[in-house]
N, C-alpha and C positions, 0 to 999 in steps of 0.2 A: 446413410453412410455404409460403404461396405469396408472399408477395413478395420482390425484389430489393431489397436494401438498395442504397444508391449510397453509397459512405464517402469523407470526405475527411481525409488524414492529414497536420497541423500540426505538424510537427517531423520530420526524418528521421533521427533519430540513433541511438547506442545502445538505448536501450530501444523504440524503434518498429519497426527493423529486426531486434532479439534479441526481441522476446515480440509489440508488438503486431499487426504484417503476417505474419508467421507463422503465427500462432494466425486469423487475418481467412483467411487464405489458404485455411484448410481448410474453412470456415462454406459450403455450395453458394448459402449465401444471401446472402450479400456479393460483395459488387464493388469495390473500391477503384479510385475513379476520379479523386483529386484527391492533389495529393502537395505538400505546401509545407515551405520551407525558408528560411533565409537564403542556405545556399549551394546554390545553383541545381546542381552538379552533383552534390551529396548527394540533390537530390527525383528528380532524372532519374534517377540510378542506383536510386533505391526504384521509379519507375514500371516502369524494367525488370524486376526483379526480381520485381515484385506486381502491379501495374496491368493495368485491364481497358485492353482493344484501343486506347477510347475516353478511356483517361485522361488528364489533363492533368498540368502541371507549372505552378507559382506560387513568388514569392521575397514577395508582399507576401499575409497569409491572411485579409485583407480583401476580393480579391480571386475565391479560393475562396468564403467566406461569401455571397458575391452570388448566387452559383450554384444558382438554384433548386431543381433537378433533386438536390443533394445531399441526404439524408436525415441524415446522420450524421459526425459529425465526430470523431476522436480528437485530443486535446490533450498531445502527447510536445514538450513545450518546458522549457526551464529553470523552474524553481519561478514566481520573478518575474515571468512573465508568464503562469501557469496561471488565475489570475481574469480577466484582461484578456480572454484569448482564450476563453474559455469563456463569459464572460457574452454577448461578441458572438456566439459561437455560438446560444447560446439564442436572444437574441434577431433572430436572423436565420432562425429557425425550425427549428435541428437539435438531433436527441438530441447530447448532447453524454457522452463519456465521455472525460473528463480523469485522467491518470495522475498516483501519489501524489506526496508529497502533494496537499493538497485546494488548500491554495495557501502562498505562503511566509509569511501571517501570519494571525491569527485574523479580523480585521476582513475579508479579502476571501474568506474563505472563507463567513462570512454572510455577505456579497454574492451570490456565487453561490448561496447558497440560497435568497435572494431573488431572482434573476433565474430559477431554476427555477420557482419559485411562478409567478411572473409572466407565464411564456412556454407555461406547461403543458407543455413539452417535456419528456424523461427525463436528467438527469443523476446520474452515477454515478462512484464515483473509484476506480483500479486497484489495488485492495488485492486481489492474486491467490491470496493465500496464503490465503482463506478458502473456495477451491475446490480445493484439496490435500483427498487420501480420509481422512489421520487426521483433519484439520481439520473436513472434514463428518462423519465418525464421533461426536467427540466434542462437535463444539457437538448432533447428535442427543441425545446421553446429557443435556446439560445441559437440554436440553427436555423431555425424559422426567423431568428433576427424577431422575437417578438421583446426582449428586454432593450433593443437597440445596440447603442456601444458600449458595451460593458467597462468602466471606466474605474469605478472604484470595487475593492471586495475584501471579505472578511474570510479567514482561513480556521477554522475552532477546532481544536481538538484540548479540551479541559477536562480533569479528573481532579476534583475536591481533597481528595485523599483515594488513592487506587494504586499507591506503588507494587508492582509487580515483584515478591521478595525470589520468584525461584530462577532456577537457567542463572544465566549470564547477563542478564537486564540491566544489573547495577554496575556491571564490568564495563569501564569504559574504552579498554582494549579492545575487549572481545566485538563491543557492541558500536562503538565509535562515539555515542551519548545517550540521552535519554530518552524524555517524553519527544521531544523535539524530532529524533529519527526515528522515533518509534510511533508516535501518533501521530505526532504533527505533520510526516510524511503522508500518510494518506489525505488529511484537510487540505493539504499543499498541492499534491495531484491531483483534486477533483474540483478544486478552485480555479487552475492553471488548464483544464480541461475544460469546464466549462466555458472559459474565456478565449478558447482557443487560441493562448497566448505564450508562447514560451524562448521570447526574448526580453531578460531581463537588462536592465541598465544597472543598477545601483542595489546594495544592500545595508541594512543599519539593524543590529540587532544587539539582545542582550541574553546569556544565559546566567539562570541566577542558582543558586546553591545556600537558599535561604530557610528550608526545613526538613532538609538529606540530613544534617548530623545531631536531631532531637532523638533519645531515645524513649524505648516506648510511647510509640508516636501512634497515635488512630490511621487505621487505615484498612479498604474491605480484605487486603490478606494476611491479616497481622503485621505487630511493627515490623517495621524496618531494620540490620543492624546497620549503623553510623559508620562503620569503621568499611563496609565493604561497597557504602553506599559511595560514588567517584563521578556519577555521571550526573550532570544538572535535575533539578529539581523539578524548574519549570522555565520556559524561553521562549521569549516574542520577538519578533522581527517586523521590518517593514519593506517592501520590496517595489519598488518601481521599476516600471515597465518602460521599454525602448519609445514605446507609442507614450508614455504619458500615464498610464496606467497605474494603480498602485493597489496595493497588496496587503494588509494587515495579519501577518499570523501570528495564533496566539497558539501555545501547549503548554502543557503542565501534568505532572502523574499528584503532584501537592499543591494546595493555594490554598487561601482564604477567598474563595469565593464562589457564591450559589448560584451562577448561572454555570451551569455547567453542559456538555456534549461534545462526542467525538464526532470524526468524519464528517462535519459540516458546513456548508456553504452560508456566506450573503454574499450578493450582488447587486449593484446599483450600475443602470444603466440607460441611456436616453429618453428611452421607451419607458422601462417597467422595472420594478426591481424583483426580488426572488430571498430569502431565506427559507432554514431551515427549525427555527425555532420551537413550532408548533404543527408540524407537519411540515409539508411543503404549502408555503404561502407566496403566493404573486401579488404585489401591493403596482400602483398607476393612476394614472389620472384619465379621465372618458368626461367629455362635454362639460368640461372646467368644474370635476368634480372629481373626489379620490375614492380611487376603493380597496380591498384586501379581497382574496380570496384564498380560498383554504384546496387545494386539492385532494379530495377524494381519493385516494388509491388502490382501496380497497375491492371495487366494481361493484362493491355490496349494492342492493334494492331491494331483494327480499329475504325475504327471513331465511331460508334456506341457503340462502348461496352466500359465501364469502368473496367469490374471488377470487384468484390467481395472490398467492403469498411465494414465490418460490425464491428460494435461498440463494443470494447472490454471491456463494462459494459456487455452488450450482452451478448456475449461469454460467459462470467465470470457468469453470472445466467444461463447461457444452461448448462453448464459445472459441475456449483454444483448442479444442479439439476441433471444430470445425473450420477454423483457419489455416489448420496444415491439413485438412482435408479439401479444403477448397483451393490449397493456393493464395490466402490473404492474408493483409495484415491482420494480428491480431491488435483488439480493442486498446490495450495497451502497450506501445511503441517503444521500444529502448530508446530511443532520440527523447520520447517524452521524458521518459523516468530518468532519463540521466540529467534532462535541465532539473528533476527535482532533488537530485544530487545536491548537483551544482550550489542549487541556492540555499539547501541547509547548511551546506558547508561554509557557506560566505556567510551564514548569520553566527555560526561557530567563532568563525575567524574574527566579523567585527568584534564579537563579544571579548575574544583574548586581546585583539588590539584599541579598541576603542574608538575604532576608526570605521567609516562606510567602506564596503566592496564594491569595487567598479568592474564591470565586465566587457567583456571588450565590444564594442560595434559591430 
């Protein structure tokens, strides 16, 4: 690659400081030169931390946007404002890569697909889990048509207890809900990925609000408070496909129950099926006999060598940095990410109406 990217980073919080400057830090071909915040000593502390020589600090990211010389903007802000600031990105002339979700409701997520259209710029949304090695192992397999027609599948994102108590997580303003667009969003997108499917027919879901208002509740980041807790608990849904297809997702940040993991697939398909349970496992039948197999990921064989581990934040900044350098799409499409809008919202919606979502044909 010969050019310098120039980035500018809208949000300085948890997720920008844990995945997205980190994974930017290591690209030789980025530069993060812009760092905006509300709170102005949250952008400085990321300027120090990542910022090229010449970087600046901004509290208003209108301000950043004007700035010619940027090529590239990351969008790590609360849900409620990921359309706002990403359409002004586009059209103020930057690739824009907006962190998931795509935005807090389906309506401004087609907006931004319409403002990508419009601006010809690259917008992409931070579903990283679909740069994880079983993740690209197995969506291969589904390309090679070795699972057949993928027909039924499972969408898991469960946490036993893991309510996230700081930020705006529990705001359901700010954030639009809970486990459901926050986790369950990525199970949803690497499900609907690997199926290469994203025409929905029908939706039926429920959000439940069954252990948000216990206090001093077990959980890995201390309890929870009740009073500030607004956003579901935990939420399943069921999603059929235009084709016949159907969909099980499950999320939860609270449950009573011990099978638990995020960003995870099952697939069941003609051929062969696929979870992620135990690794990545391919289960079929061969000469009217069943097998499992476990895949290996590792490349381990000897003692010395592990293998290729690399961090699919990583990946995921190699990767869109190479699609506006080459001219391609990047790995994840806003046409994708907005069907995965779309259908958290409809399992929202069932849940307040008590009714299936129908989508139009």
């Amino acid at each position: 690659m010969s050019n310098i990217y120039r980035i500018g980073i809208i949000g300085c919080g948890g997720i920008a400081t844990g995945k997205h400057m980190p994974a930017l830090q290591k690209q030789p071909n980025a530069a993060m030169v812009a760092f905006c915040d509300v709170d102005e000593e949250r952008a400085i502390k990321a300027r120090e931390a990542f910022g090229a020589p010449d970087a600046k600090v901004y509290t208003d990211y209108h301000e950043l946007l004007a700035d010619p010389t940027i090529d590239i903007v990351h969008v790590c802000t609360p849900n409620d404002s990921h359309a706002e600031i990403s359409i002004a990105g586009l059209e103020a002339n930057k690739h824009v890569m907006c962190e998931k979700p795509m935005a807090k409701t389906a309506a401004d997520a087609r907006r931004m697909v319409e403002a990508a259209k419009r601006s010809g710029k690259k917008l992409t949304i931070g579903y990283q889990n679909r740069f994880r090695s079983d993740s690209q192992y197995l969506k291969q397999l589904c390309e090679d048509g070795e699972l057949g027609d993928i027909y039924y599948a499972k969408a898991h994102a469960i946490r036993r207890r893991a309510v996230p108590t700081w930020g705006v997580f529990l705001d359901e303003e700010k954030q639009g809900g809970g486990p459901l667009i926050d986790i369950g969003t990525h199970a949803l997108d690497l499900t609907l990925w690997m199926m290469n499917n994203y025409k929905p027919k029908a939706v039926l879901g429920t959000a439940f609000h069954k252990l948000s208002q216990r206090a001093n509740a077990a959980n890995a980041w201390g309890s929870w408070d009740p009073e500030k807790f607004t956003v579901e608990d935990a939420a399943m849904g069921m999603i059929t496909m235009q084709n016949g297809a159907t969909i099980m997702l499950e999320s939860s940040w609270a449950i009573n129950m011990l099978q638990t993991g995020e960003a995870k697939t099952t697939l069941c398909g003609t051929e062969g099926g696929a979870d992620m349970e135990d690794g990545l496992r391919i289960n079929g039948e061969k000469h009217s006999k069943l097998f499992t197999n476990r895949i290996e990921l590792d490349a381990s064989g000897v003692d010395f060598y592990e293998g290729s581990k690399d961090d699919p934040a990583e990946v995921e900044a190699r990767l869109w940095l190479q699609s506006i350098e080459n001219d391609t799409e990047p790995l994840v499409t806003p046409e994708q990410a907005c069907v995965v809008s779309e259908i958290l919202e409809a399992i929202y919606e069932s849940s307040r109406t008590g009714k299936a979502v129908y989508f139009e044909e």
